[in-house]
N, C-alpha and C positions, 0 to 999 in steps of 0.2 A: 039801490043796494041789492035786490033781487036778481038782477040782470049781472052785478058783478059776481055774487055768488053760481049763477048757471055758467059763466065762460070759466070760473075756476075750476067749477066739475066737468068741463067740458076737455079743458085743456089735462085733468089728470086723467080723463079715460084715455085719450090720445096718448099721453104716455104710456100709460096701463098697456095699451093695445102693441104701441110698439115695443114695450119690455116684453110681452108673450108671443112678438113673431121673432123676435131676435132669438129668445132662450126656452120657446116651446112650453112655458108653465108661467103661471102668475111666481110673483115675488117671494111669497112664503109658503111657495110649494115644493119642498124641498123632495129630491128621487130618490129613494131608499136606494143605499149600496147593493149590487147583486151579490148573491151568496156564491161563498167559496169554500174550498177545502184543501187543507197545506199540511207539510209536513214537514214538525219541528224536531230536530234531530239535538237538539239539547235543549232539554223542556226545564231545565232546574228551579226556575223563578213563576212557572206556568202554577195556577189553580182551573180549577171546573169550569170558573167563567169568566175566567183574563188570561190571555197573552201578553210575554210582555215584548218578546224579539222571536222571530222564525230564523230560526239557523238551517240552514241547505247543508249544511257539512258539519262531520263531526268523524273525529281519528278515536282509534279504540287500538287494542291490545287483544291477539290472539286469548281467548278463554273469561275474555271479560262479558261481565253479564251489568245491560244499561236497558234504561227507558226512551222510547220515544212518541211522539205525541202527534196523533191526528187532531189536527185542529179545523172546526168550522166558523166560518162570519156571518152576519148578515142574514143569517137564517129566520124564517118567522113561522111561528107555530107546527115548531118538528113533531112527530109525532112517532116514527118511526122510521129505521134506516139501515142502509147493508151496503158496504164497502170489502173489495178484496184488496189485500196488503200484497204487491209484489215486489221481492227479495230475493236477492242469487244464494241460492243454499249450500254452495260452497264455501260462502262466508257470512253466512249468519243463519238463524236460528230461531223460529221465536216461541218463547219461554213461558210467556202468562199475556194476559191481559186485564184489561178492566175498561167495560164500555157503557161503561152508566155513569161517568164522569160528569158531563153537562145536564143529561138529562137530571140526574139525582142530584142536582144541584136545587133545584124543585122542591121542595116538601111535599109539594102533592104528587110527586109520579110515583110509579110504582113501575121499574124499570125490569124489563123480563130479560136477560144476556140470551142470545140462540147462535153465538160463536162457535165457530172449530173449538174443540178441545187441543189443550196443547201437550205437552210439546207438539210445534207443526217445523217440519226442514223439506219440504217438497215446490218450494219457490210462491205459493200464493194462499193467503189466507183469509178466511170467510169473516169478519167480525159484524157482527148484526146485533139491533139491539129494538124494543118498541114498549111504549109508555102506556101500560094495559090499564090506567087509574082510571076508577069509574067516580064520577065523571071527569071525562076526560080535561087534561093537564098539558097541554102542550109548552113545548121550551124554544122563546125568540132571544137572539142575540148573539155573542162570540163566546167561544169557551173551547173547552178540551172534549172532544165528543168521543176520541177511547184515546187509552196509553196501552201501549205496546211494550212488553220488555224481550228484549233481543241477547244472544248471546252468541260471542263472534268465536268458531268453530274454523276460520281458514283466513288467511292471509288472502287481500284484495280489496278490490274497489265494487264494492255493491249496491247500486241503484236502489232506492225503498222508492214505490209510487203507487197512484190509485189509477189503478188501470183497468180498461174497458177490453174486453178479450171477446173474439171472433173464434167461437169453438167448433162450427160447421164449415166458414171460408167460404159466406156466403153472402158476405163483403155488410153484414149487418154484425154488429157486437150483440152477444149472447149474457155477457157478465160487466158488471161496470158499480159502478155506484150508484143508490137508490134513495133517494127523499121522497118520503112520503109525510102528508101536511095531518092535521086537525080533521081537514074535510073528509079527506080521502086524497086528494091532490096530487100530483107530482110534483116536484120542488124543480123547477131548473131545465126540463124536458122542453125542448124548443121543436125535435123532430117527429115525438111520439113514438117512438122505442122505450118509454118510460126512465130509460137513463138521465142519470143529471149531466146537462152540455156547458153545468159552467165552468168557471177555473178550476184547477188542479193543479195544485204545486209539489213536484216529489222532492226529492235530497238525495245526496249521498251520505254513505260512510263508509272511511279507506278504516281497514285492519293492517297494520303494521307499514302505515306510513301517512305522514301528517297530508292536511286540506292547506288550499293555499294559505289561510290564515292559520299559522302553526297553534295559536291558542284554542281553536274550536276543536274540543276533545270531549268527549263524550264522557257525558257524568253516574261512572262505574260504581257501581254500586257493589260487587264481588267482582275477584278474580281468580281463577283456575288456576292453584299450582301446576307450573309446565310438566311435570315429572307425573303427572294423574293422583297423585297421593295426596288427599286433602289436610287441608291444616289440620282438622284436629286429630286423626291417625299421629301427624308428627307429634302433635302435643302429647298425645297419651302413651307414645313411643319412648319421651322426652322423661315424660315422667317416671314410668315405668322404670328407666334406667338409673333414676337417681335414688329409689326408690330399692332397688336390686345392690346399688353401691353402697345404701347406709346398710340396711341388713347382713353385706359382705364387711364391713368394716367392723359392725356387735360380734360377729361371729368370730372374728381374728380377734378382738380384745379379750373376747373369754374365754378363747383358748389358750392365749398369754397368761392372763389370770391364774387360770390353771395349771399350766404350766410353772409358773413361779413357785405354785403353793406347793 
């Protein structure tokens, strides 16, 4: 009995051994997905800590003012982070932001914003953010890590991406996207320039004229009378006038009135 129990355990390490030369880990060792950062150009269904679909495209209306959504995955124990937003500023704008989305999804963070101020239209934007809770509170997993609201200012097709910029031409990136962990760590830095070297996914969006999917349009939240004159000048215009016609019409009956008598 003994001896058929030893070739039982003999024949499952033999196994054992050739399932970790074949797929480089035991059976229940599953590889954390590498972290990424994308960008979802119609975020309507998105919260703090779900995606639900990444849209690369999204069609908008000269003077229309929408959101879009930097989203990260796969992240473990962020702690703090800084990305620049690059945009063609002859068609787009960006308006506000909000970059404590994920983290403040946390109860325990205590989220510092150290963004541009906006309005920004000079083609690239600073958003930065870091989770000062003592003791520290770090945030793992996917979510919305800032939204962006844009407002389209020119007709065309404008690139939004997270992009790594070479400011001396000294064939090293000066500015890029920043993870930094719990530790102190860098999140994703494979070369030691402290920049994160993983995925990045940008999107478009055409201003006055559809993506090839004609439904993916960007969920406007306002739009810009073309004439510069906001709605509510018309309304109070509007009113004003009607307002001007009844008091012209009391004034004609009682001079009627009097007139008769």
């Amino acid at each position: 009995m003994r001896a058929r129990y030893l070739v039982i355990a003999l024949v499952s390490a033999i196994l054992l051994a050739i399932f970790v030369s074949m797929n480089g880990s035991a059976p229940d060792t599953l590889a954390q997905a590498p972290t990424s950062l994308s960008i979802d150009v119609i975020p309507t269904d998105n919260t703090a800590t779900s995606v639900v679909k990444i849209d690369t495209c999204a069609s908008a209306q000269n003077g229309d003012v929408f959101d879009i959504d930097i989203v990260i995955e796969n992240v473990t124990d962020l702690l703090a982070w800084e990305l620049y937003l690059s945009y063609d500023p002859a068609v787009l704008e960006v308006q506000d932001h909000d970059a404590a989305m994920f983290q403040d999804a946390n109860q325990e963070s205590e989220v510092i914003d150290l963004s541009e101020d906006t309005p920004d239209d000079d083609g690239r934007y600073l958003i930065q953010s870091f989770d000062s809770a003592d003791p520290s509170s770090p945030d793992s997993g996917s979510g919305v890590l800032a939204r962006i609201t844009l407002k389209a200012q020119g007709e065309g097709i404008s690139p939004v991406s997270i992009t790594e910029v070479d400011l001396n031409d000294d064939g090293t990136p000066d500015q890029g996207p920043l993870l930094r962990d719990v530790a102190g760590e860098i999140i994703g830095d494979e070369d030691g320039d402290t920049l994160f070297d993983g995925q990045t996914n940008g999107a478009e969006i055409r201003i006055g004229e559809l993506c090839a999917d004609p439904d993916a349009k960007a969920a406007v939240q306002n739009r810009d009378d073309s004439s510069g004159v906001s709605a509510g000048v018309v309304v109070g215009a509007g009113l004003a006038a009607v307002v001007a016609l009844m008091i012209g019409l009391v004034v004609v009956l009682r001079r009627r009135r009097a007139t008769s008598s």
